[in-house]
N, C-alpha and C positions, 0 to 999 in steps of 0.2 A: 436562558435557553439551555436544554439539559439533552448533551449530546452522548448516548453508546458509544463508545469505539471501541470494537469488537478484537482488544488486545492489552495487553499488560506491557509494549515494547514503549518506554518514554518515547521512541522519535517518533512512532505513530499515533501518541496522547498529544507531541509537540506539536506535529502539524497540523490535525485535526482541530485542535485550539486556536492554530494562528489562524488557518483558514478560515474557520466559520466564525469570528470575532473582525477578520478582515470585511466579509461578504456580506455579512450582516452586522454590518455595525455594532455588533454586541460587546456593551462594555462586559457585560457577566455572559461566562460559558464556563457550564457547568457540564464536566466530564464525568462518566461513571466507564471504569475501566473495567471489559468485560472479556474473559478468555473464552473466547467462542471457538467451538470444531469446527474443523474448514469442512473436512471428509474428505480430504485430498491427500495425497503425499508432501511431506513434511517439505521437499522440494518438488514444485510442481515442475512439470518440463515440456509443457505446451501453452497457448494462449487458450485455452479449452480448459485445461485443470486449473490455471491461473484464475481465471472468469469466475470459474465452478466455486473454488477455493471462497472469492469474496463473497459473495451468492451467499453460500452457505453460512458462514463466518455473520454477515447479516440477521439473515435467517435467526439464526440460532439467538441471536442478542434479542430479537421481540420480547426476550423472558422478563427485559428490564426493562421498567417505563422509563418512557424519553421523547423528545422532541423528535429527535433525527438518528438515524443507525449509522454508523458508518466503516468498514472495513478494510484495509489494503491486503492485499495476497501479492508478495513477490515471486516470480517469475520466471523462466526461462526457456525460449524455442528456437530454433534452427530458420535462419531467414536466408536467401540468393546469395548472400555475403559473409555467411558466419555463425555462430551463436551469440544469442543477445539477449540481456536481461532484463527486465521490466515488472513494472505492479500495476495490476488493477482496482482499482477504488472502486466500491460498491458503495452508496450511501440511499437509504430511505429515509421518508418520514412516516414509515408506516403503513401509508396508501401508495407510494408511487415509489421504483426504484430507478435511479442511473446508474451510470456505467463510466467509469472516467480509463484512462492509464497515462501512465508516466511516457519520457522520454523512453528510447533503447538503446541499450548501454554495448555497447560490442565485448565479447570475453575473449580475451587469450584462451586456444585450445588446450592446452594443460589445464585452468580452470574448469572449461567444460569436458573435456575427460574426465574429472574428480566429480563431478556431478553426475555422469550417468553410471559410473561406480558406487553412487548412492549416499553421498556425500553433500550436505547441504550449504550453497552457496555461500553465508559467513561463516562457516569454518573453513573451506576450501581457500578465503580471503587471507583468514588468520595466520595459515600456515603460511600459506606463499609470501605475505609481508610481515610475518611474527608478530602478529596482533594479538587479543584478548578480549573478543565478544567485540569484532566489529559492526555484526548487522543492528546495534540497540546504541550505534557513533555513527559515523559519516557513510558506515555502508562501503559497498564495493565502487559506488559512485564515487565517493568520499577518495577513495584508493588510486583507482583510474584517473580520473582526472587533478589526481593531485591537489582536491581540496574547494576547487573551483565549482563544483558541485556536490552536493551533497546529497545521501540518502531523504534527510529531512525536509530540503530545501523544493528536490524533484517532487514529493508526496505532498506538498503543503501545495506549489503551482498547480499540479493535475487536480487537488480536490476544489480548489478554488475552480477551475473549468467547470467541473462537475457542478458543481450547488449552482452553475449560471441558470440551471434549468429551474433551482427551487426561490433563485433570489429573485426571476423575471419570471412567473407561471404564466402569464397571459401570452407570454410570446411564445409557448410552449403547448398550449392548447389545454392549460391544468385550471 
């Protein structure tokens, strides 16, 4: 099975691979790592440019033959409670697209003050905990919960949701 992921970030080659070797019982999953433009801001800050972001990011990977496309775009919008971060998964097989997302991650407003100064979510991370390229390690998830969740761990659950539409098509009207 020879899957696009529409990124060069190892944690989104990691989960991508664990998921569709989980889902599809694939013992071989073959990854082609592909830097695809979102056409979005480098931090999205709506579930609209988020969406947009994996769409696109998608999109753009059709350039490589493959089984399955599949993209994460990380996130962040203003909910009744706060601001919260999240990733949309986009995954085709070329004829049909879903839509998955992660958990929502609540931010400290200092975080999301550095974001709409135009600062992108793992650097904003790095600083406040003196890190060094957290968004390609545990992520902001990674940080917040102190380990119990992971960037890697939330993008591998949400894509395995997601492929429920490609592993079961008859239930799905495919």
């Amino acid at each position: 099975m020879k899957i696009v992921v529409a990124s060069q970030n190892p944690v989104k080659l990691n989960a991508a691979k664990a998921a569709f070797a989980q889902v599809f019982s694939a013992d071989t999953v073959e990854l082609i790592s592909y830097d695809a433009a979102s056409g979005v801001p480098d931090q999205p800050m709506s579930y609209e440019q988020t969406r947009e972001g994996a769409h696109n990011r998608v999109i753009n990977a059709y350039s490589q033959p493959g089984d399955f496309y599949i993209a994460y775009e990380g996130g962040v919008d203003v909910f009744e409670d706060g601001p919260k971060t999240f990733a949309v998964i986009c995954i085709s097989n070329g004829e049909s697209i879903v839509y998955g997302q992660t958990a929502t991650l609540p931010l400290p407003m200092s975080i999301y003050e550095n974001l709409l100064e135009g600062m992108e979510l793992g650097d904003a991370m790095d600083i406040l905990f003196n890190t060094h390229n957290i968004k390609q390690k545990g992520g902001a998830i990674g940080q917040l919960t102190g380990g119990l969740q992971t960037r890697a761990s939330v993008y591998e659950s949400a894509t395995i949701l997601a492929l429920s539409v490609f592993a079961q098509p008859e239930l799905f009207g495919a």
